[in-house]
C-alpha positions in Angstrom: -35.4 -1.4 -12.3 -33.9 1.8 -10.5 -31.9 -0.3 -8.4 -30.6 -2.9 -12.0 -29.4 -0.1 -13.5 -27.4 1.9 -10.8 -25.5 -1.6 -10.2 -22.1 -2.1 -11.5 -22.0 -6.0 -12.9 -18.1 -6.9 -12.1 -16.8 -10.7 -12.7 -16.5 -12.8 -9.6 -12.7 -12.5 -8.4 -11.0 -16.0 -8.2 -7.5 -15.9 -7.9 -6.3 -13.9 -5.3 -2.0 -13.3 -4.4 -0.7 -12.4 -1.0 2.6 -11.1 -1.2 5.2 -10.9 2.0 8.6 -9.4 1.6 8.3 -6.8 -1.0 11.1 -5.2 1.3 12.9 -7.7 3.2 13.3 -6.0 6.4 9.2 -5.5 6.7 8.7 -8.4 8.6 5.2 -8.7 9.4 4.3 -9.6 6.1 7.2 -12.0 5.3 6.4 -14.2 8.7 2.2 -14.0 7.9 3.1 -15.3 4.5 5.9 -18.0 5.4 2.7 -19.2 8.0 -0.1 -19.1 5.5 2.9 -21.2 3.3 2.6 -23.5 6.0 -0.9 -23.7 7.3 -3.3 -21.9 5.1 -6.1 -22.3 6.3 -7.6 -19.2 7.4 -6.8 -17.5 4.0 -8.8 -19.6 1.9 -12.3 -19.3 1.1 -15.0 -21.5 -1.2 -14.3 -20.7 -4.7 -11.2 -19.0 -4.1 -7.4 -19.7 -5.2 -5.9 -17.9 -2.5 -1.9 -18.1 -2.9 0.7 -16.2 -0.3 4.2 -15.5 -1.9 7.5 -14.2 -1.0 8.0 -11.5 -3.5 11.7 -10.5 -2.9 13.7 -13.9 -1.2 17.3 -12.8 -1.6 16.5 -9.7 0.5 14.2 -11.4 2.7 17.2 -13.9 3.2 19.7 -10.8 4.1 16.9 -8.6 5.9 17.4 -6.0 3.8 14.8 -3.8 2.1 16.1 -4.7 -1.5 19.2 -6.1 -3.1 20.2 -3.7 -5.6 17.3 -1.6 -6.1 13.7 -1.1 -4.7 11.3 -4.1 -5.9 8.1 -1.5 -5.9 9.7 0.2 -8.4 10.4 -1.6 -11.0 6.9 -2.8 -12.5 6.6 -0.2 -15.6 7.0 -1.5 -19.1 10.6 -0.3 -19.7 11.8 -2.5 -17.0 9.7 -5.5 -17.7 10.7 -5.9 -20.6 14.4 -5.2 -20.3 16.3 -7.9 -21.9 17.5 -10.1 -19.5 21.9 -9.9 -19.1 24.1 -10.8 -16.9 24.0 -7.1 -14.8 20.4 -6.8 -15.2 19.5 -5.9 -11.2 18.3 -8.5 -9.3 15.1 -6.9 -8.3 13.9 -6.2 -12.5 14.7 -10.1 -13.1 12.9 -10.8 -10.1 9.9 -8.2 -11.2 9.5 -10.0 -14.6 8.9 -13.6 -13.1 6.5 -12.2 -10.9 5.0 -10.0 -13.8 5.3 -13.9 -15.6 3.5 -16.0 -12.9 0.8 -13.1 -11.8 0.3 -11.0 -14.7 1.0 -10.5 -17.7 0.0 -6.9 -16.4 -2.5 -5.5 -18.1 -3.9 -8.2 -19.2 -6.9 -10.7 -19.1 -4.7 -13.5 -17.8 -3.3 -11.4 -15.1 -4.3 -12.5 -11.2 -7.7 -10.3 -10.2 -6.1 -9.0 -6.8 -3.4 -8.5 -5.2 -2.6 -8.0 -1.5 0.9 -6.1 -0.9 2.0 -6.4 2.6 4.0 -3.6 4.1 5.6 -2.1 7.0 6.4 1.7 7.5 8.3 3.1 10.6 6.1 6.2 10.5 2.7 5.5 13.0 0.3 5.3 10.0 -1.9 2.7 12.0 -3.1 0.0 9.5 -3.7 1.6 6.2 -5.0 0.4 3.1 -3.5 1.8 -0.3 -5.3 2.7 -3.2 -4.2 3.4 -6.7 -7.4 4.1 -8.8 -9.8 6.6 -7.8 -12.1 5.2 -10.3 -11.8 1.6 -9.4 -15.6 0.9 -8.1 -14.5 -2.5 -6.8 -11.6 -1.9 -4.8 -13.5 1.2 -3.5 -15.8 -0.9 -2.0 -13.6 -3.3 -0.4 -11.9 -0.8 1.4 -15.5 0.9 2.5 -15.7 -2.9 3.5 -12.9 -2.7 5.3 -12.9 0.2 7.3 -16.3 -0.6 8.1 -15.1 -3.8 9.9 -12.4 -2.5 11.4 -14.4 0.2 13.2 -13.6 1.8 15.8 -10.1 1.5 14.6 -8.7 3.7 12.2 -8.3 2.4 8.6 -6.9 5.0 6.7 -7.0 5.1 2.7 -3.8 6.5 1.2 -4.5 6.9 -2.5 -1.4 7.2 -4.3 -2.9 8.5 -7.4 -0.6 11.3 -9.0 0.4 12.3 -12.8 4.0 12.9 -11.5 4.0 11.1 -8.1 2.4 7.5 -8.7 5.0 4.4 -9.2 4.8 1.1 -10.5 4.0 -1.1 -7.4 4.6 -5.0 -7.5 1.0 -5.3 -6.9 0.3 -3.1 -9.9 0.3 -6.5 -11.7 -3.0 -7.5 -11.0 -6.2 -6.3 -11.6 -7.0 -5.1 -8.3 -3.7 -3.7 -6.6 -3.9 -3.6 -2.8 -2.0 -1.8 -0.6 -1.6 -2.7 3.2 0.8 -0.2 4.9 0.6 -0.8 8.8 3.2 0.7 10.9 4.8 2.0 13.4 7.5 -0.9 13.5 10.9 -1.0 13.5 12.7 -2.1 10.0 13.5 -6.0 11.1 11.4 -6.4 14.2 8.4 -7.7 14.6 5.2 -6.2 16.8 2.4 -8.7 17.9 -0.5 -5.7 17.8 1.0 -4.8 14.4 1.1 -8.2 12.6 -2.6 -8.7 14.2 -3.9 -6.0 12.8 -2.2 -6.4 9.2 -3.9 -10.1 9.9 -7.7 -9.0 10.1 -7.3 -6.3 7.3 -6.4 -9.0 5.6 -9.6 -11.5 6.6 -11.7 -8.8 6.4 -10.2 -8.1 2.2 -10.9 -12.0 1.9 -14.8 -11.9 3.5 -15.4 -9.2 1.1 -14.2 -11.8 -2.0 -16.2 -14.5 -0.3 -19.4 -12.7 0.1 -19.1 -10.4 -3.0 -18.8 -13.6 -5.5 -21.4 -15.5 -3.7 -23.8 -12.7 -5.0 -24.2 -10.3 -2.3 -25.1 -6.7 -4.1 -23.2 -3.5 -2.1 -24.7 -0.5 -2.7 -23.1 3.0 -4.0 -20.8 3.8 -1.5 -18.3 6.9 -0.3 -15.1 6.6 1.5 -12.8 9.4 2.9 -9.3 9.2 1.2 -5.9 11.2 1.6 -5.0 11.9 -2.0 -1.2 12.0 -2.6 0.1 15.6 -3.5 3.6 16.3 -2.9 7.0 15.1 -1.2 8.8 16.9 1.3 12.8 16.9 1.6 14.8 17.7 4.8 16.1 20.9 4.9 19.5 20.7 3.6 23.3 22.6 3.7 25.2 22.8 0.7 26.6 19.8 0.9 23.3 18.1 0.5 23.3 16.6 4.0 20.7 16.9 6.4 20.5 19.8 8.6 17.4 19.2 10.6 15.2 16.4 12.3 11.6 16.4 12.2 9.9 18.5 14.9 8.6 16.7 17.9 5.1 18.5 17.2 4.7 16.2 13.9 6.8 13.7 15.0 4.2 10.8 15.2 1.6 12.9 13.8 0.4 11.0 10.5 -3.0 11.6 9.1 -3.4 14.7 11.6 -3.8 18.0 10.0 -0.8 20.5 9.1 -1.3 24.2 9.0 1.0 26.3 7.8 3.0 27.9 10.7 3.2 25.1 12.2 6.4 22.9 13.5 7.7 21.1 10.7 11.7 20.5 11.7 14.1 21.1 14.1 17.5 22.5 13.9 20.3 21.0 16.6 20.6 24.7 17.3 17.2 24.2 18.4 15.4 26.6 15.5 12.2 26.1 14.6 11.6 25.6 10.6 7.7 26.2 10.2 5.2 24.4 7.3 5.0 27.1 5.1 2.0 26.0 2.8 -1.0 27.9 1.8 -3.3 26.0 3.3 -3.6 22.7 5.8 -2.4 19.6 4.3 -2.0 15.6 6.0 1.3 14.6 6.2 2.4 10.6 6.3 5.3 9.1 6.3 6.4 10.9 9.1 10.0 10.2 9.1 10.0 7.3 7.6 13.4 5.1 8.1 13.7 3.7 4.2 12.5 7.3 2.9 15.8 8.9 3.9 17.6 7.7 0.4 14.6 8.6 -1.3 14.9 12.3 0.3 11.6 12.8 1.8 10.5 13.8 5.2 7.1 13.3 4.9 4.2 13.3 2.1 2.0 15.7 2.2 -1.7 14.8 1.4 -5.0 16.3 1.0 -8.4 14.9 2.1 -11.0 14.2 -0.5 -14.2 11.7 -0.4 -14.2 8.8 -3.2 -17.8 7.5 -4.2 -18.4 4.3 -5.9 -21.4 2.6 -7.8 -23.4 -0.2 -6.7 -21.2 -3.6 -7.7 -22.4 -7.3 -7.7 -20.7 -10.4 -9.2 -22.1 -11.7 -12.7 -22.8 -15.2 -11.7 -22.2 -17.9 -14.5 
């Protein structure tokens, strides 16, 4: 009885999205998807509507990261339901057939999960992104997850913020997951990158598989890096870009902070310290596409997540 009642029934998960190309010049995902187009047989599973997309084609096409703005941005309500005009930016039409075919968001009808297939040119390793601390489900798939991936690292980023968090593409579905594996260059593609984006993925659809064929998971705690802040370059007057990031955190995602320590470098060869009040996680570690955005790095904090016991209702 014990065990019955500290079990979390959750509806079996049927139709699942893979999307590719979110940014067009993250390549890993756009070539998995274009082959599981093709030849899809190692995505699909008994029971399961498994369906790979590309999410952004016109910047795919130009290898670009967006056309005229950035695609996993755009998924709130104001821009979903923008009328649609002639100057309407590419990327909001785009976002409202997706919302169309995958959601409506929010709703019942929406897809159950979504996989959102990225690449960063910071050395995150193969990360998994999370956007509800709450979410007892996708908890558990990415306990799965890391699990499976063991010895490897499989960080959980969870993007979580009241002034931070943005409305992702995947945000559409019931389940939004992030896959954020780096480092690789923006329009290059890395064999030991795209394999490891690969078995996160096959390890996300084993958990589906097993999870509606009735398998029970027990509570479960995973170690998270909560969002917390974004960090600019240092700057001159002219808003430009004064400094580079230090060679000491160069590289350096996931590891601890402390303040005092190397944060940038001046070309006059000064060193600009953290100055927190205590150690924080930075990632993003220079990230190439983060430089219009102004940020450095993201700082992070680490916190455990527990979820309950889940099994599917089978009828």
């Amino acid at each position: 009885l014990n065990r019955m009642t500290s079990c979390h029934v959750v509806p079996p998960v049927r139709r699942v999205a893979i999307f590719g190309g979110t940014h067009g010049n993250e390549l890993s995902g756009v070539f998995l998807v274009k082959h599981w187009q093709e030849n899809g047989s190692e995505i699909q599973r008994t029971g399961l509507e498994v369906r790979p997309v590309i999410t952004n084609p016109r910047a795919v096409k130009n290898c670009t990261r967006y056309i005229d703005c950035d695609l996993n941005r755009v998924f709130d309500p104001e821009n979903l339901g923008r009328k649609v005009t002639d100057d309407i930016p590419y990327e909001v039409r785009r976002a409202q057939e997706i919302n169309h075919i995958f959601g409506p968001k929010g709703s019942d009808d929406a897809y159950d999960l979504i996989f959102d297939l990225h690449n960063t040119t910071a050395n995150t390793g193969g990360t998994l992104i999370l956007e509800n601390s709450r979410n007892d489900f996708t908890i558990q798939m990415f306990h799965y997850i890391k699990n499976t991936m063991a010895p490897e690292c499989c960080p959980v980023f969870l993007i979580e913020h009241p002034n931070l968090k943005y409305a992702t593409t995947r945000s559409v579905a019931k389940y939004p997951v992030g896959v954020e594996v780096g480092p690789q260059p923006q329009g290059v593609l890395r064999a030991d990158i795209l394999d490891k984006m690969r078995k996160i993925i096959k390890h996300g659809l084993d958990f589906v598989h097993i999870f509606n064929e009735g398998k029970e998971f027990p509570p479960c705690t995973i170690e998270v890096y909560r969002i917390m802040e974004k960090v600019d370059y240092p700057r001159n007057k002219n808003d430009e870009i004064i400094s580079v990031i230090h060679p000491r955190l160069q590289d350096q995602d996931w590891q601890p902070l402390n303040p005092g320590d190397p944060a940038f470098l001046t070309l006059d060869g000064q060193t600009i310290p953290y100055e927190g009040d205590f150690a924080i996680y930075p990632t993003f570690v220079n990230e190439a596409a983060y430089y219009e955005k102004k940020i450095a790095f993201v700082k992070a904090v680490k916190e455990n997540l527990t979820a309950k016991g889940i099994r599917a209702s089978l009828f």
